[in-house]
KENU-444726 format. One record per residue (C-alpha): residue number from 1; x, y, z. Coordinates in steps of 0.25 Angstrom, whole numbers, plus 5000, padded with zeros to 4 digits. Layout:
k | u | v | w
NUM | X | Y | Z
...
END
This chain:
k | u | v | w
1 | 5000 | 5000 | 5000
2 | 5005 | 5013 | 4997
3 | 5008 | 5023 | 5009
4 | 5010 | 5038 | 5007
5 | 5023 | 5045 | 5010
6 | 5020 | 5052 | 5022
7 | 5033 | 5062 | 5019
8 | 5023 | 5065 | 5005
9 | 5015 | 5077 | 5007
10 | 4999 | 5074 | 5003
11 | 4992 | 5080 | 4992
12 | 4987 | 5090 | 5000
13 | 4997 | 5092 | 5011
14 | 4998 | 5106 | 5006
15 | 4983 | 5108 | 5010
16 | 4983 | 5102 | 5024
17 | 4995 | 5111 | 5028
18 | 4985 | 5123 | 5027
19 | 4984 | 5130 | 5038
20 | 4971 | 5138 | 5042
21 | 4977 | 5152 | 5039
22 | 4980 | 5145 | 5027
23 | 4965 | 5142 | 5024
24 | 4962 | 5155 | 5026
25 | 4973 | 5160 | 5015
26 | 4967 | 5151 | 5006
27 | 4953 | 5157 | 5008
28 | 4959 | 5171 | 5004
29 | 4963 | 5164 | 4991
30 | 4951 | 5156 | 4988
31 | 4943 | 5170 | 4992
32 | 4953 | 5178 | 4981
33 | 4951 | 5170 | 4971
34 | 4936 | 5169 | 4971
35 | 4935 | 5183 | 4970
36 | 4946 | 5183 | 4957
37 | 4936 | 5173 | 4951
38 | 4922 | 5181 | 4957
39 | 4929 | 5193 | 4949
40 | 4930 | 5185 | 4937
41 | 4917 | 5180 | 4937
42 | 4912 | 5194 | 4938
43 | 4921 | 5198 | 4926
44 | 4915 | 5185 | 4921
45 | 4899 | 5186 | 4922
46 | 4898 | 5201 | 4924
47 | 4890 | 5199 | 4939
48 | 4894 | 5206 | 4949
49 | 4891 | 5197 | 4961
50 | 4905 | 5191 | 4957
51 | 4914 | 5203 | 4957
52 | 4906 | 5205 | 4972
53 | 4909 | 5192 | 4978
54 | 4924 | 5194 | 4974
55 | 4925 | 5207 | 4981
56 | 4918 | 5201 | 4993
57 | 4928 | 5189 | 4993
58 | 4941 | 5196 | 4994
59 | 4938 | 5204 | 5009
60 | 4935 | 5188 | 5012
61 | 4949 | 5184 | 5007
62 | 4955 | 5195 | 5014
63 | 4947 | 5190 | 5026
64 | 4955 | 5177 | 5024
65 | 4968 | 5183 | 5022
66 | 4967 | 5189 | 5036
67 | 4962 | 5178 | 5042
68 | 4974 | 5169 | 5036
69 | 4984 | 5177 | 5043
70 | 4978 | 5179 | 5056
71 | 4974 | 5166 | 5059
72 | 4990 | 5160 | 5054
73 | 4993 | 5170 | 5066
74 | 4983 | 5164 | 5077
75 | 4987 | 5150 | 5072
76 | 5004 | 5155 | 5070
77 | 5003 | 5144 | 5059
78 | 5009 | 5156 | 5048
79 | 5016 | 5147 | 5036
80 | 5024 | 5151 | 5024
81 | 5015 | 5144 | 5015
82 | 5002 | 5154 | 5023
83 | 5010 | 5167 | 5018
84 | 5011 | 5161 | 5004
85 | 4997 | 5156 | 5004
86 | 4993 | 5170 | 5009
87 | 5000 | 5180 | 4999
88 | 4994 | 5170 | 4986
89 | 4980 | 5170 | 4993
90 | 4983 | 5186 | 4993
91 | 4985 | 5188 | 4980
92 | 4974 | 5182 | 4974
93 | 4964 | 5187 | 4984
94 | 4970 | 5201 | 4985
95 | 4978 | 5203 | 4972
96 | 4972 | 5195 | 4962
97 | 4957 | 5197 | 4967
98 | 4957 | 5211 | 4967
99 | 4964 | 5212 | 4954
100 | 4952 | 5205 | 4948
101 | 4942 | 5212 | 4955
102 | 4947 | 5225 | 4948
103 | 4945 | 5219 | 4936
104 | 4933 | 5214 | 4939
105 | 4928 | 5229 | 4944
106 | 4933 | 5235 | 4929
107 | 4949 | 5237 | 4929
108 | 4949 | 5229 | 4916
109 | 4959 | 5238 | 4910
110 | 4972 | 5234 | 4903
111 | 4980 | 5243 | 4912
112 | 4969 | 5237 | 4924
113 | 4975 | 5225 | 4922
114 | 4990 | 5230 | 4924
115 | 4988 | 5236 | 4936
116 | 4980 | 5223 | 4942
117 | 4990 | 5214 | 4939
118 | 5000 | 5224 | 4944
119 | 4992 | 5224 | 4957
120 | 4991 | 5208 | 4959
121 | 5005 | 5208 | 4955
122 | 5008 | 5219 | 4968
123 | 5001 | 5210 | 4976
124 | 5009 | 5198 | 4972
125 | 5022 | 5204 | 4974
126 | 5017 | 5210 | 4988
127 | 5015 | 5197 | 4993
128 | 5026 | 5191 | 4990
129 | 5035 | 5202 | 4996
130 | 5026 | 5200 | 5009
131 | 5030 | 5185 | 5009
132 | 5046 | 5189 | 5008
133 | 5042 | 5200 | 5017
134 | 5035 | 5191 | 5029
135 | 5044 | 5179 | 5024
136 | 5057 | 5186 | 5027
137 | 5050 | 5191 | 5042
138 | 5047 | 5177 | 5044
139 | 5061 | 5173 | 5044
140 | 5067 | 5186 | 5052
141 | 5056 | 5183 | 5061
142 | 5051 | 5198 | 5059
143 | 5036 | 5201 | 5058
144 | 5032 | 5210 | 5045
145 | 5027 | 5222 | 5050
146 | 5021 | 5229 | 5038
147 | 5017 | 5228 | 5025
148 | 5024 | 5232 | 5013
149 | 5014 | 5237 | 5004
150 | 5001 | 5236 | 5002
151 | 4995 | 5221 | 5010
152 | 4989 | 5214 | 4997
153 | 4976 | 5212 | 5004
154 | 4975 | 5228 | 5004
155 | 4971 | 5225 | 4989
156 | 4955 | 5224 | 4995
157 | 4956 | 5240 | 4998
158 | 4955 | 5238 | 4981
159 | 4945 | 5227 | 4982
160 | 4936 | 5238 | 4990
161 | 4939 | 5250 | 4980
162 | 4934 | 5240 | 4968
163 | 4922 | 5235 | 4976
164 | 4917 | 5249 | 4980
165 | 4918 | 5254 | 4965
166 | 4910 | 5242 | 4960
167 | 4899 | 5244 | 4971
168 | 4898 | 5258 | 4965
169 | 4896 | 5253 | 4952
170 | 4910 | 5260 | 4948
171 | 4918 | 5248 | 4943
172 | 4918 | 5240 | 4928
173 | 4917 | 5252 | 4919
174 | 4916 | 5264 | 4931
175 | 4929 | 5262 | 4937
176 | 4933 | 5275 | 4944
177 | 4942 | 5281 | 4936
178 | 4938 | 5276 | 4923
179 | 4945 | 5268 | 4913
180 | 4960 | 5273 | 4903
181 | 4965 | 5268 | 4890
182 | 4979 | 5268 | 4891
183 | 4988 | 5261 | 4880
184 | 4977 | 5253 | 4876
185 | 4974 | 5248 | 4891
186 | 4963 | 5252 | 4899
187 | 4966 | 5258 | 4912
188 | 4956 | 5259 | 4925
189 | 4963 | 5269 | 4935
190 | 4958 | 5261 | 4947
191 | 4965 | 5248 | 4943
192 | 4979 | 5259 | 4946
193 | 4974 | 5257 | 4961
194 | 4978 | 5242 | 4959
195 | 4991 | 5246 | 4954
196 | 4994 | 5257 | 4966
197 | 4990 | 5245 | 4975
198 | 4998 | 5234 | 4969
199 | 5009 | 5245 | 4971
200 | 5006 | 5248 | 4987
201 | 5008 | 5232 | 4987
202 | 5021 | 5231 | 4985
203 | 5025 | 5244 | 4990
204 | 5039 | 5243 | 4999
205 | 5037 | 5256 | 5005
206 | 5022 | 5253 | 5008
207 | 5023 | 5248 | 5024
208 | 5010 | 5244 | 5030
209 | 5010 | 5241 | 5044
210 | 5007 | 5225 | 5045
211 | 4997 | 5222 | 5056
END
């Protein structure tokens, strides 16, 4: 009969090393990534109650996010892997997500899209300095006692500004601001806020106090 190595790791040993906080990470990913598709859904079939229910699922991720971390404190069960899993769950629930839901709101411009992707790839690079940042604190056994640039999850102050403006009815073709054809590219002044952002991300000079 055939007995299993016991020094092989099982299919899903990955899975069962999960640790609650973990769970709670995850959620913040499984809750960004519902409202990227509810965003295409809405650019999809044209009804509104999906571009609603992708806004409302982002304060719920970043609900999730705040738990993750808390409760790895209460439980002093912080893990390499819980960082990593915490800045990939970020990124798609506050630097992909929102990036989608100003497309969905009208930022459909040509130069839109530059400064979108510029935006999604600011929050990218800003969590990856974190990790170095909180890695190399770890190993000084230092505490990190501010933030260098914008947080990522600051990317819902945006969130707020696109739902507002499509409860007044001023989103799709009445963006504030109105619309420019520049070298054959359309641009919306609003999606520049995204850029101005994406920039206060990965500023160096920008400290924020870390609670």
């Amino acid at each position: 009969m055939h007995q299993m190595d016991p020094r092989r790791p099982g299919h899903f040993s990955m899975i069962r090393a999960f640790r609650l906080a973990d769970l709670f990470t995850l959620l913040n990913g499984f809750l960004g990534a519902g409202a990227v598709l509810s965003f295409m859904e809405f650019c999809v079939h044209r009804d509104v109650t999906y571009f609603w229910v992708g806004t409302a699922l982002l304060p719920l991720a970043f609900v999730m996010d705040a738990l993750d971390g808390r409760i790895a404190r209460l439980r002093g069960v912080a893990s390499p892997m819980g960082q990593e899993l915490d800045s990939l769950a970020d990124i798609v629930s506050f630097g992909v997500a929102p990036a989608a839901m100003a497309f969905a709101a009208g930022l459909r411009g040509g130069w839109d899209a530059v400064f979108l992707i510029y935006f999604v790839g600011c929050g990218i690079s800003r969590l990856a300095r974190y990790n170095v940042t909180a890695s190399a604190a770890a190993a000084a056994e230092t505490k990190v006692k501010y933030f260098e640039g914008f947080p990522i999850p600051t990317s819902l102050l945006l969130v707020a500004v696109l739902a507002a403006l499509a409860g007044l009815d001023r989103w799709q073709e009445r963006l504030p601001l109105g619309a420019y054809a520049l070298g054959g590219l359309t641009l919306h002044p609003l999606s520049i806020v995204f850029g101005l952002h994406g920039s206060a991300m990965i500023s160096k000079t920008l400290r924020i106090p870390k609670p």
